[in-house]
C-alpha positions as a printed NumPy array, in Angstrom:
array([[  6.24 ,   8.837,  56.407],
       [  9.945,   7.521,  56.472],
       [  8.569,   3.923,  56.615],
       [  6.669,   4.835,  53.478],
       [  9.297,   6.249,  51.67 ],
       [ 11.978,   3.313,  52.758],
       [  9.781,   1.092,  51.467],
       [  9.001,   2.949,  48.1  ],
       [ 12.485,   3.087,  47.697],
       [ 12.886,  -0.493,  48.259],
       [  9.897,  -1.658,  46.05 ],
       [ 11.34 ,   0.762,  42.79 ],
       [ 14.961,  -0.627,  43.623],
       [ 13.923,  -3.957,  43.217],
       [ 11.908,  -3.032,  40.174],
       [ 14.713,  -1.36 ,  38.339],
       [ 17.091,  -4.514,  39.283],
       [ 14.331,  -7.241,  37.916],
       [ 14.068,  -4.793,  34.762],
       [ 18.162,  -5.091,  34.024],
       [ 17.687,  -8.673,  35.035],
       [ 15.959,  -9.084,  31.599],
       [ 17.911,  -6.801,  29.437],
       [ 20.086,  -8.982,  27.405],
       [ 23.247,  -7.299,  26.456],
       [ 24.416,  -6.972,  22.439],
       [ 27.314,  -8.662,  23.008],
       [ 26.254, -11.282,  24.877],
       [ 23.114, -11.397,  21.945],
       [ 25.876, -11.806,  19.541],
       [ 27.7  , -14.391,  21.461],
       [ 24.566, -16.895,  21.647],
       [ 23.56 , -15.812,  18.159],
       [ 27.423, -16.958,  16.748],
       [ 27.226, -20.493,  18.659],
       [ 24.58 , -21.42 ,  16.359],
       [ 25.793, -19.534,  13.382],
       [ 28.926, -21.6  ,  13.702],
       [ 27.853, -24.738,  13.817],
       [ 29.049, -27.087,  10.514],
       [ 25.466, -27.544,   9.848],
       [ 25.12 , -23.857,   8.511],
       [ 28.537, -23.792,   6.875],
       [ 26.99 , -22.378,   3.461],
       [ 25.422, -19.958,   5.108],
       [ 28.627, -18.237,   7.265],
       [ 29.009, -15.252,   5.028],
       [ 29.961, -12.482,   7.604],
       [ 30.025,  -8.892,   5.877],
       [ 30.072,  -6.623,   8.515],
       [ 29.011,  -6.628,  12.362],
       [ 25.792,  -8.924,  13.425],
       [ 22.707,  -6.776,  13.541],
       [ 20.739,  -6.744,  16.737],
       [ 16.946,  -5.791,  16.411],
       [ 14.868,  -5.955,  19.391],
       [ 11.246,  -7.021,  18.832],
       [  7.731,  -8.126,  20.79 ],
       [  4.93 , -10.771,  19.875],
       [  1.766,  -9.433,  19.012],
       [ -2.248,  -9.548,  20.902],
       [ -3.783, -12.308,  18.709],
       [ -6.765, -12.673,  18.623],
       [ -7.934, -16.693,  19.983],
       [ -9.366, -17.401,  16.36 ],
       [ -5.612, -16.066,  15.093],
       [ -4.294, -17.67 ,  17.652],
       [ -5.993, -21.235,  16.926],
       [ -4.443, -20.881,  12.911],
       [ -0.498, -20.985,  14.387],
       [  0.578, -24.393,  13.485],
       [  2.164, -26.5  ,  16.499],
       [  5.406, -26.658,  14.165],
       [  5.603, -22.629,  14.2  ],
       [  8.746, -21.608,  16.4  ],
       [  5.88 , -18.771,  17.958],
       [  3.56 , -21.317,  18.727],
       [  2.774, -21.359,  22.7  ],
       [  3.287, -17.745,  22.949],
       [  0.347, -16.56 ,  23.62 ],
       [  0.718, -13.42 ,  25.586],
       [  1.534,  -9.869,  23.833],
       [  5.047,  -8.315,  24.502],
       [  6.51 , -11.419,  24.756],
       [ 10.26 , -10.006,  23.883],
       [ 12.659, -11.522,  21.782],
       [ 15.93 , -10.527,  19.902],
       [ 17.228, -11.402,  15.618],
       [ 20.471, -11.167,  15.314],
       [ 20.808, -10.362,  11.897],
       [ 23.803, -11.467,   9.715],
       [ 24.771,  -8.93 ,   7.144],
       [ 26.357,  -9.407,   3.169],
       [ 26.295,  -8.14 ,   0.25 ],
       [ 23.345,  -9.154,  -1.771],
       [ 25.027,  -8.06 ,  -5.351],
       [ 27.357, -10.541,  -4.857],
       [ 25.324, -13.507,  -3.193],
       [ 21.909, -13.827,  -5.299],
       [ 19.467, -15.13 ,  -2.911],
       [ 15.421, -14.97 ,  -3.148],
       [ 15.69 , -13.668,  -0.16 ],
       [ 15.863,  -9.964,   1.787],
       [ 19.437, -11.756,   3.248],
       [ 22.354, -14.429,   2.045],
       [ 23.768, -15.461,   5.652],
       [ 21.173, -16.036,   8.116],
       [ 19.105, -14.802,  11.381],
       [ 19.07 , -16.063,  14.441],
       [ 16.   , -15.33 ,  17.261],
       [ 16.731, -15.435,  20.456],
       [ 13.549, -15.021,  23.633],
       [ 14.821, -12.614,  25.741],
       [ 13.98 , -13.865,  29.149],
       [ 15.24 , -17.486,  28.365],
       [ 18.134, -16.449,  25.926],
       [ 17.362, -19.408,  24.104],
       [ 17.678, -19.404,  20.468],
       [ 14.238, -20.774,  18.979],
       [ 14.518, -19.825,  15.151],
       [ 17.287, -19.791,  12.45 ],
       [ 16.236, -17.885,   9.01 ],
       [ 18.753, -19.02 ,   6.74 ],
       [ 19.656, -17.226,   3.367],
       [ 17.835, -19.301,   0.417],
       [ 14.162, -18.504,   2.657],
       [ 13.895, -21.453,   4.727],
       [ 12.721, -20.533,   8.507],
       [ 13.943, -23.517,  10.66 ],
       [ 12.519, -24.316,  14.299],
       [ 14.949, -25.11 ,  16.333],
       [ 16.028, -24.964,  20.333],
       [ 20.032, -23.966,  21.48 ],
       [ 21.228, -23.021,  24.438],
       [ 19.01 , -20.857,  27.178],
       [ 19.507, -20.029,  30.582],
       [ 17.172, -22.441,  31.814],
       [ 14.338, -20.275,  32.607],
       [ 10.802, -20.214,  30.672],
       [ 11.064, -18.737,  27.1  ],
       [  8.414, -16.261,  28.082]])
């Protein structure tokens, strides 16, 4: 019975530890999230009103017929697994004073969890850009 328990102990341990593994902290969210924001490239779009929003979200079950409809140049494309968890760090500012046609006038940045690699930038004026910065060198999912 002591065996049993030892080793219960051991397996929910190790469980707990893999679980923090993948836990991404805010700040460190906000850290990968600025390297892209400040890059010259997205200089019109570095409007910083407040802190960096972090919003913690999962992919979807797709059906394969849905699935078979996401384009190859889709920054979700390959994901084909529900939960897969990722992170937008959202970049705040006022939107009376920055007309945009979009719900945001500086940008978002998504970030996979488990590779911390930043995979799409949603920039102010609406465009959604696919792109690939950073990561930890593990698989995005």
């Amino acid at each position: 019975i002591m065996e049993r328990k030892v080793f219960l102990f051991i397996v929910l341990a190790f469980g707990l530890f893999v679980g923090k593994a993948q836990t991404v902290s805010k700040e460190r969210l906000i850290e990968i999230a600025d390297s892209v924001y400040n890059l010259p490239r997205f200089a019109d779009y570095q409007i910083k009103n407040g802190e960096p929003v972090v919003i913690e979200k999962e992919t979807i079950y797709l059906t394969p017929e849905e699935l078979a409809k996401i384009p190859k140049s889709d920054p979700f494309y390959g994901c084909t697994e529900p939960g897969c968890k990722y992170y937008i760090v959202r970049y705040p500012c006022d939107i009376e004073v920055y007309n945009t046609l979009a719900d945001l006038c500086a940008m978002r940045v998504y970030i996979w969890a488990k590779s911390q690699r930043v995979f799409k930038v949603a920039l102010g004026n609406g465009i959604h850009l696919k792109v690939s910065y950073g990561g930890n060198g593990e698989a995005d999912f």
